[in-house]
C-alpha positions as CSV (number, residue, x, y, z in Angstrom):
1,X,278.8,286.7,75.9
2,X,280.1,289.9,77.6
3,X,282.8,288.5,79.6
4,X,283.9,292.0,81.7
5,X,282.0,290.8,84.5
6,X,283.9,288.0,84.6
7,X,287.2,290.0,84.1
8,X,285.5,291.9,86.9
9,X,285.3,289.0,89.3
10,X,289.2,288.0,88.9
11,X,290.1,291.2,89.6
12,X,287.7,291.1,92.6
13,X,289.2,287.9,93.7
14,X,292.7,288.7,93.4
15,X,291.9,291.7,95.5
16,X,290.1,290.0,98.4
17,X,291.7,286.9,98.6
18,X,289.7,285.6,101.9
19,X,286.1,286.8,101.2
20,X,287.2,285.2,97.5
21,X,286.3,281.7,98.8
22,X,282.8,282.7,99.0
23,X,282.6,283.5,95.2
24,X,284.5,280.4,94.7
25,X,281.6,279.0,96.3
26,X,279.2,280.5,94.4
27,X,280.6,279.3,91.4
28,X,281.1,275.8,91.9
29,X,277.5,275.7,93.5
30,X,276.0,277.5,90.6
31,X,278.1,275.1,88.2
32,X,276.4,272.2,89.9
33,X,272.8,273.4,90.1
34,X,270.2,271.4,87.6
35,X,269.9,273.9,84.5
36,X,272.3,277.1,86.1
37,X,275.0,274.7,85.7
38,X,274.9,274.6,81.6
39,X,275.2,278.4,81.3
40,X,278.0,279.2,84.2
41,X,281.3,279.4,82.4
42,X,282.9,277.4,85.5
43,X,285.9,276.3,83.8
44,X,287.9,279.8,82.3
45,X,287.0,281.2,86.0
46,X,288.5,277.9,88.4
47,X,291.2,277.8,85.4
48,X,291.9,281.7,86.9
49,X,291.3,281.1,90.4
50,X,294.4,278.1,90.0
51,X,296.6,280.9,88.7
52,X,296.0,282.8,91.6
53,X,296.8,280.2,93.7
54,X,299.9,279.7,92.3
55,X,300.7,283.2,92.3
56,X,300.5,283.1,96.1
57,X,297.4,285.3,95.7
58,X,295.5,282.3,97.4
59,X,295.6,279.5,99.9
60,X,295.4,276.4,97.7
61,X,293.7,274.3,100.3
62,X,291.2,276.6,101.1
63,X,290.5,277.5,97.5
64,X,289.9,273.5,97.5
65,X,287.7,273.3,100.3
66,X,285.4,276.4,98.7
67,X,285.3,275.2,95.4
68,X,284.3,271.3,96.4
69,X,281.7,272.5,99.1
70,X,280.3,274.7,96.4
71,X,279.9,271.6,94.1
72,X,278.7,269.4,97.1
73,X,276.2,271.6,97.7
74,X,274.8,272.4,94.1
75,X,274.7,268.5,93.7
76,X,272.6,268.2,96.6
77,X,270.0,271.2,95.5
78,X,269.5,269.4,92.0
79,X,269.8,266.2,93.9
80,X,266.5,267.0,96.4
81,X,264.9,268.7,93.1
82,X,265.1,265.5,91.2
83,X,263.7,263.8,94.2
84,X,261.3,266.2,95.3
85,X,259.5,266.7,91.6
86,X,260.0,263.5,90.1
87,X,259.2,262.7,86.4
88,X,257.4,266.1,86.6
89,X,260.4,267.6,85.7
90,X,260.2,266.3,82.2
91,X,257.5,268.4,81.7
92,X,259.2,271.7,82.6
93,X,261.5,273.8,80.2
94,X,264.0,272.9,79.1
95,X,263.6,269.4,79.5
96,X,259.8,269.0,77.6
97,X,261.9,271.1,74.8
98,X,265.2,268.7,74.9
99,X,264.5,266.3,76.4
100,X,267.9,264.1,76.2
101,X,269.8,266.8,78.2
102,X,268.0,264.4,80.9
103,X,268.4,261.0,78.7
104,X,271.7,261.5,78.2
105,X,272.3,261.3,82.1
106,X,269.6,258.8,82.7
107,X,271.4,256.4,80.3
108,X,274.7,256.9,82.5
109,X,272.8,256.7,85.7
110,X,271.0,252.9,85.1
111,X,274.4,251.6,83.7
112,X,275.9,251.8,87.1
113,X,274.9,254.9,89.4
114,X,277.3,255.6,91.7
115,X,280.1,255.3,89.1
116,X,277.9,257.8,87.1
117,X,277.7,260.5,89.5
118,X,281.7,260.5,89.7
119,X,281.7,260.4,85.9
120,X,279.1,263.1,85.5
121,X,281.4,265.2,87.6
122,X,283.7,265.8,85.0
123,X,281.1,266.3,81.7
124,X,280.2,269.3,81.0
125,X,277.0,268.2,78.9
126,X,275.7,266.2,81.7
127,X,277.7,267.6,85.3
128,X,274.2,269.6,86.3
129,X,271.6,266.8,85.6
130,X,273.0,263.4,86.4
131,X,272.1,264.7,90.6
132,X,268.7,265.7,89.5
133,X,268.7,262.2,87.8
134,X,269.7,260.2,90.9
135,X,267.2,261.9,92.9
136,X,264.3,261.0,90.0
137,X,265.3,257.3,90.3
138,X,265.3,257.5,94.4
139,X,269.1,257.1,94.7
140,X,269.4,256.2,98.4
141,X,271.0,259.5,100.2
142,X,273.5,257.8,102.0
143,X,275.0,256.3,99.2
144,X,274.5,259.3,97.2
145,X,276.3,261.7,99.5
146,X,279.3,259.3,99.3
147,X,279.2,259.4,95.3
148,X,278.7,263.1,95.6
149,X,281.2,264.0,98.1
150,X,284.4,261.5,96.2
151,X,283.2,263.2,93.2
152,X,283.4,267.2,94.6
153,X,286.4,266.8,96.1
154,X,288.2,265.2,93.3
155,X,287.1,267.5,90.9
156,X,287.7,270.8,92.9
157,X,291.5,269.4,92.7
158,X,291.4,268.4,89.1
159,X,289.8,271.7,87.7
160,X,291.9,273.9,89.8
161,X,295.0,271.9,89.4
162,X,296.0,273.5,85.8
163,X,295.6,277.3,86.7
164,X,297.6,276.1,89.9
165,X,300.3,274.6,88.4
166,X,300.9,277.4,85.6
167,X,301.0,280.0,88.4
168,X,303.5,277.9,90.0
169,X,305.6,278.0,86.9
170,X,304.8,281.6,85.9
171,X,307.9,282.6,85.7
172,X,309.2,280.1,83.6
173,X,306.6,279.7,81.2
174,X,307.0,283.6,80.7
175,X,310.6,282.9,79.7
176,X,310.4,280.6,77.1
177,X,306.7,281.8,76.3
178,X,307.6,282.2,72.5
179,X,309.2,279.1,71.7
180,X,306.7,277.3,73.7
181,X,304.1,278.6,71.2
182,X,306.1,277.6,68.7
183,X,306.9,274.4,69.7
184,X,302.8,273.6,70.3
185,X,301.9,275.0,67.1
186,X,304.5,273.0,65.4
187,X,303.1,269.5,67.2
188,X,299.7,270.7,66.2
189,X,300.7,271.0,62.8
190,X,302.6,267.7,62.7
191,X,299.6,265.4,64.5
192,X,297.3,267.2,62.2
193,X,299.6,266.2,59.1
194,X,299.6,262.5,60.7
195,X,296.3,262.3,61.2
196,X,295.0,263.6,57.6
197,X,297.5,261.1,55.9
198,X,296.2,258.0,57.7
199,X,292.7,259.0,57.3
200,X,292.6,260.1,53.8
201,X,295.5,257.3,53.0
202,X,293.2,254.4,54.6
203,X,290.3,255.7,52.6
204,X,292.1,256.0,49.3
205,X,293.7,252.7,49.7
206,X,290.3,250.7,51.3
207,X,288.5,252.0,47.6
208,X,291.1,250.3,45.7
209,X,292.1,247.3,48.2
210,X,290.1,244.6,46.6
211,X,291.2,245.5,43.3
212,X,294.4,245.1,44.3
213,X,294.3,242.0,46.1
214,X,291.8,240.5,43.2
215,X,295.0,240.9,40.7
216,X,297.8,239.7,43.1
217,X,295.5,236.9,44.1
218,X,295.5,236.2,40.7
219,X,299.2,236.0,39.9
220,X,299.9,234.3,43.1
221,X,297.9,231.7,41.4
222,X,299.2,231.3,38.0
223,X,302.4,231.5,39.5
224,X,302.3,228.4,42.4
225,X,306.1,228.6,43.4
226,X,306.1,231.9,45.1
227,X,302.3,232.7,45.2
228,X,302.4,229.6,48.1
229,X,303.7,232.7,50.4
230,X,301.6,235.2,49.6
231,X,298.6,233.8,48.7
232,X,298.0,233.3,52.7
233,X,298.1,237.2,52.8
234,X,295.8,238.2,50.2
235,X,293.2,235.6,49.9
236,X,290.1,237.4,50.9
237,X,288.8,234.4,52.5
238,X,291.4,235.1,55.6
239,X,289.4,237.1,58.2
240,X,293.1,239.3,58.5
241,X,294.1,239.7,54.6
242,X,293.1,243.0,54.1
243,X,294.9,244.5,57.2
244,X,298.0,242.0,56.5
245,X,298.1,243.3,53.2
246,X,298.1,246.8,54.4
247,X,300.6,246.3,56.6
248,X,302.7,244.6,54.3
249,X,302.4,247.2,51.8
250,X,303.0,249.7,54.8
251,X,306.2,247.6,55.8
252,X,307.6,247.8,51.7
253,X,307.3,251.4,51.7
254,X,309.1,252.1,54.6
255,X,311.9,249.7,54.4
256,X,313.0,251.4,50.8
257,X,312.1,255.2,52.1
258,X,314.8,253.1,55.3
259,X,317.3,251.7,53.0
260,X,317.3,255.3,50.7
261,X,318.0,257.0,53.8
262,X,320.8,254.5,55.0
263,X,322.6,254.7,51.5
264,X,322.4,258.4,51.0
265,X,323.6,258.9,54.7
266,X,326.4,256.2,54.3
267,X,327.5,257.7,51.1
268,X,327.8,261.3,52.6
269,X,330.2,260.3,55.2
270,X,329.2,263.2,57.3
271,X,326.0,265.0,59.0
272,X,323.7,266.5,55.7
273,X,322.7,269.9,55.7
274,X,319.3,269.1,56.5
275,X,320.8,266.9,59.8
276,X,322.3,270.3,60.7
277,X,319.5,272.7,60.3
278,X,317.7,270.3,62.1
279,X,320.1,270.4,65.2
280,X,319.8,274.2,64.8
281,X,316.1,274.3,65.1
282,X,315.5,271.9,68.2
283,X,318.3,273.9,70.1
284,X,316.6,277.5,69.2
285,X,313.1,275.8,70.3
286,X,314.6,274.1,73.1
287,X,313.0,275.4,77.0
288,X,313.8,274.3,80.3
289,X,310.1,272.6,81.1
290,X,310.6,270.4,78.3
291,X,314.2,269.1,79.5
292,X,312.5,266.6,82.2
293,X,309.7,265.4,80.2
294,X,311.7,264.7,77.3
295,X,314.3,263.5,79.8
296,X,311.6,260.9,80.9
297,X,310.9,259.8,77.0
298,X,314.3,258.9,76.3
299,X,314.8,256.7,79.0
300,X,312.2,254.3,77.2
301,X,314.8,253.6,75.2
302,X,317.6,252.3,78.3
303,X,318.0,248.5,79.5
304,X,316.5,249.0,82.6
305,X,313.3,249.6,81.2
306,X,313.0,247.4,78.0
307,X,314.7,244.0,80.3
308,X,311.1,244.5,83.0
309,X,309.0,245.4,79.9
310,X,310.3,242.9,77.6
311,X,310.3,240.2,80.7
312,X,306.7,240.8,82.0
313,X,305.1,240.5,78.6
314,X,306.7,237.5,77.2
315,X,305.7,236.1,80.6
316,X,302.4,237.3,79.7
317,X,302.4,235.5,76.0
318,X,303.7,232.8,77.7
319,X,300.9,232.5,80.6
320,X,298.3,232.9,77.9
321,X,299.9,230.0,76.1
322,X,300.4,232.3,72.9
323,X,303.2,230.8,71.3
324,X,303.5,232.1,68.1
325,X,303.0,235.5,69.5
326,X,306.0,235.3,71.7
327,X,307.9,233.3,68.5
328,X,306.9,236.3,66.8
329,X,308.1,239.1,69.2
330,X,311.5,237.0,70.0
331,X,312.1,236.9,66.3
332,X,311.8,241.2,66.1
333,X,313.5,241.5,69.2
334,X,316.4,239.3,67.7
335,X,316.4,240.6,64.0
336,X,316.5,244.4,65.2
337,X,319.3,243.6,68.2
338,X,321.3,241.8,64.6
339,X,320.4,244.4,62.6
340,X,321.7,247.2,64.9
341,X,325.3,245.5,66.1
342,X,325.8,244.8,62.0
343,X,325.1,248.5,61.1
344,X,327.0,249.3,64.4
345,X,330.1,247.0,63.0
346,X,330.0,248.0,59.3
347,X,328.9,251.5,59.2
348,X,330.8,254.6,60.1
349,X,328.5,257.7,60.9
350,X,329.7,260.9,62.2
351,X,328.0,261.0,65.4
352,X,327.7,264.5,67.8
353,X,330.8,265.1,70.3
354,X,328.4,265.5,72.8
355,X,325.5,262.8,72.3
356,X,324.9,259.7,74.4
357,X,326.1,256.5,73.2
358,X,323.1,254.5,73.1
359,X,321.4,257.2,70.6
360,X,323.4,257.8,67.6
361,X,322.7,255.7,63.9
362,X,322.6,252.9,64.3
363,X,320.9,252.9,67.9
364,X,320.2,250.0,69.6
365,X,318.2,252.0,72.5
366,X,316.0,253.8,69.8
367,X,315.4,250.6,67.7
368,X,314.9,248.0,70.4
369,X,312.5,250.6,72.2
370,X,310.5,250.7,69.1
371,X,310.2,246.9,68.6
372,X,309.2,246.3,72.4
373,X,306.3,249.1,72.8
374,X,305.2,248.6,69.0
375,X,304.5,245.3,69.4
């Protein structure tokens, strides 16, 4: 698609910043209208029009009020067409072609309609037809204007809301511009590798799972003493012994990969080169927008947090009458809290001037934030 006349409209609105609301009309009302809607790039243009908003370029509110009367009003054209033509629309192109560009909406709609319409709001694949839909299946008016007009608003703040705020923070974001790109790509990288070693990992391991627990089945069998403990664990006839298994395969593996680490770090006396190239990296990558958010993610790990958490779902287990699930969690909670003040007592790491005392090695924040929100 030739997008200059689209660069063409942003400069257009940028220049006329008050006749601008009437092409933000335009394009919210074209986004909404039953077939229109699928081919109007609506979101890169809002996405723009929210920079220009937070460039000052625009009033925000009335930018708003365009952009959600623009989508009111598209609704309500594909609304009265539904209504007005019926199951006759089926028959007209592109709907006798694909027809579950109106199936997919229909199968919102008779789930629960006015939820659907809000819904609809936000999905691309179904915004323009889920109107059209409620008019088809004689939606009452008055209830649909109030679905309509919820929905228009909320998404006029939603879909401007991202443009708005980077305009606001233009200037910062242009400061740091390069690490931020770094630091995405790198978190891209990183969920990617995450997410390709579970999935592959589970798949390998699933293919050779019931060998595996066929053979340790079988020694905890010829072997009565100790195969009393495990056998619980493996014997296929447990609903859970495959994903016990897993887990407790999982929880081997990373308790020697822990207590390598622990040895090699205790041995050392000092911060490895690794711990310092480390240190180097996240201060050359480090950007004031991420200071508050990250901020916010470390104090997960203080008391005031963990004590509410920590009460309200025990009082939960408890309510529920799960007793061995809050026997469970109070035996984590109390084995990390142990095996934290012991490290604390008998190991000496070198620990930053500079760094907080709850999150060195061992850290009791870190650990006992892990236990409480991994449960």
């Amino acid at each position: 698609m030739d997008s200059s006349w689209i660069d063409a409209t942003l400069a257009w609105i940028a220049a006329h910043p008050v006749l601008a609301g009437a092409v933000i009309f335009l394009i919210a009302f074209c986004d909404a209208v039953i077939i229109l809607g699928a081919i109007v790039p609506a979101l890169p243009l809002l996405f723009a029009v929210g920079v220009f908003i937070g460039l000052g370029q625009i009033s925000g509110p009335y930018a708003v009020a365009a952009a959600a009367l623009g989508a009111f009003a598209g609704d309500g054209i594909s609304y009265w067409i539904g209504r007005r033509w019926g199951d006759r629309l089926r028959g007209v192109w592109p709907f006798s072609r694909y027809p579950q560009l109106l199936d997919r909406g229909e199968n919102l709609f008779r789930r629960n309609a006015f939820k659907s319409i809000l819904i609809a709001r936000y999905v691309g694949a179904i915004r323009p037809f889920v109107p059209a839909i409620a008019g088809m299946m004689k939606m009452p008016a008055s209830r649909y204007v109030q679905a309509s007009g919820i929905a228009s608003i909320s998404w006029a703040v939603l879909f401007l809301a991202p443009g708005w705020i980077l305009g606001e923070a233009y200037d910062a974001v242009a400061a740091v511009a390069g690490r931020l790109v770094v630091v995405v790509g790198l978190l891209s990288v990183i969920l990617g590798l995450v997410w390709a070693i579970v999935l592959y990992g589970y798949r390998w391991s699933a293919a050779r799972m019931d060998n595996w627990l066929a053979r340790l089945l079988d020694w905890s069998n010829r072997h009565p003493t100790l195969g009393r403990y495990t056998v619980g664990v493996l014997d296929p006839k447990r609903r859970e012994s495959v994903p016990l298994a897993m887990l407790a395969l999982m929880l081997l593996v990373l308790g020697w990969g822990w207590f390598a680490l622990l040895t090699v770090v205790v041995a050392h006396g000092e911060p490895l080169a690794i711990d310092l190239l480390v240190h180097q990296a996240m201060l050359a990558l480090r950007n004031p927008l991420a200071d508050y958010p990250m901020a916010a993610l470390a104090s997960l790990g203080a008391w005031q947090v963990l004590l509410p958490a920590t009460a309200a779902a025990m009082g939960y287990l408890i309510w529920r009458r799960r007793w061995m699930a809050a026997a469970h969690w109070l035996a984590a909670l109390a084995f990390g809290l142990a095996l934290t003040m012991l490290l604390g007592a008998t190991v000496d790491v070198v620990r930053p001037v500079d760094a907080s005392s709850g999150f060195g090695f061992p850290s009791v924040s870190v650990t006992m934030a892990t236990i409480t929100f991994g449960f």
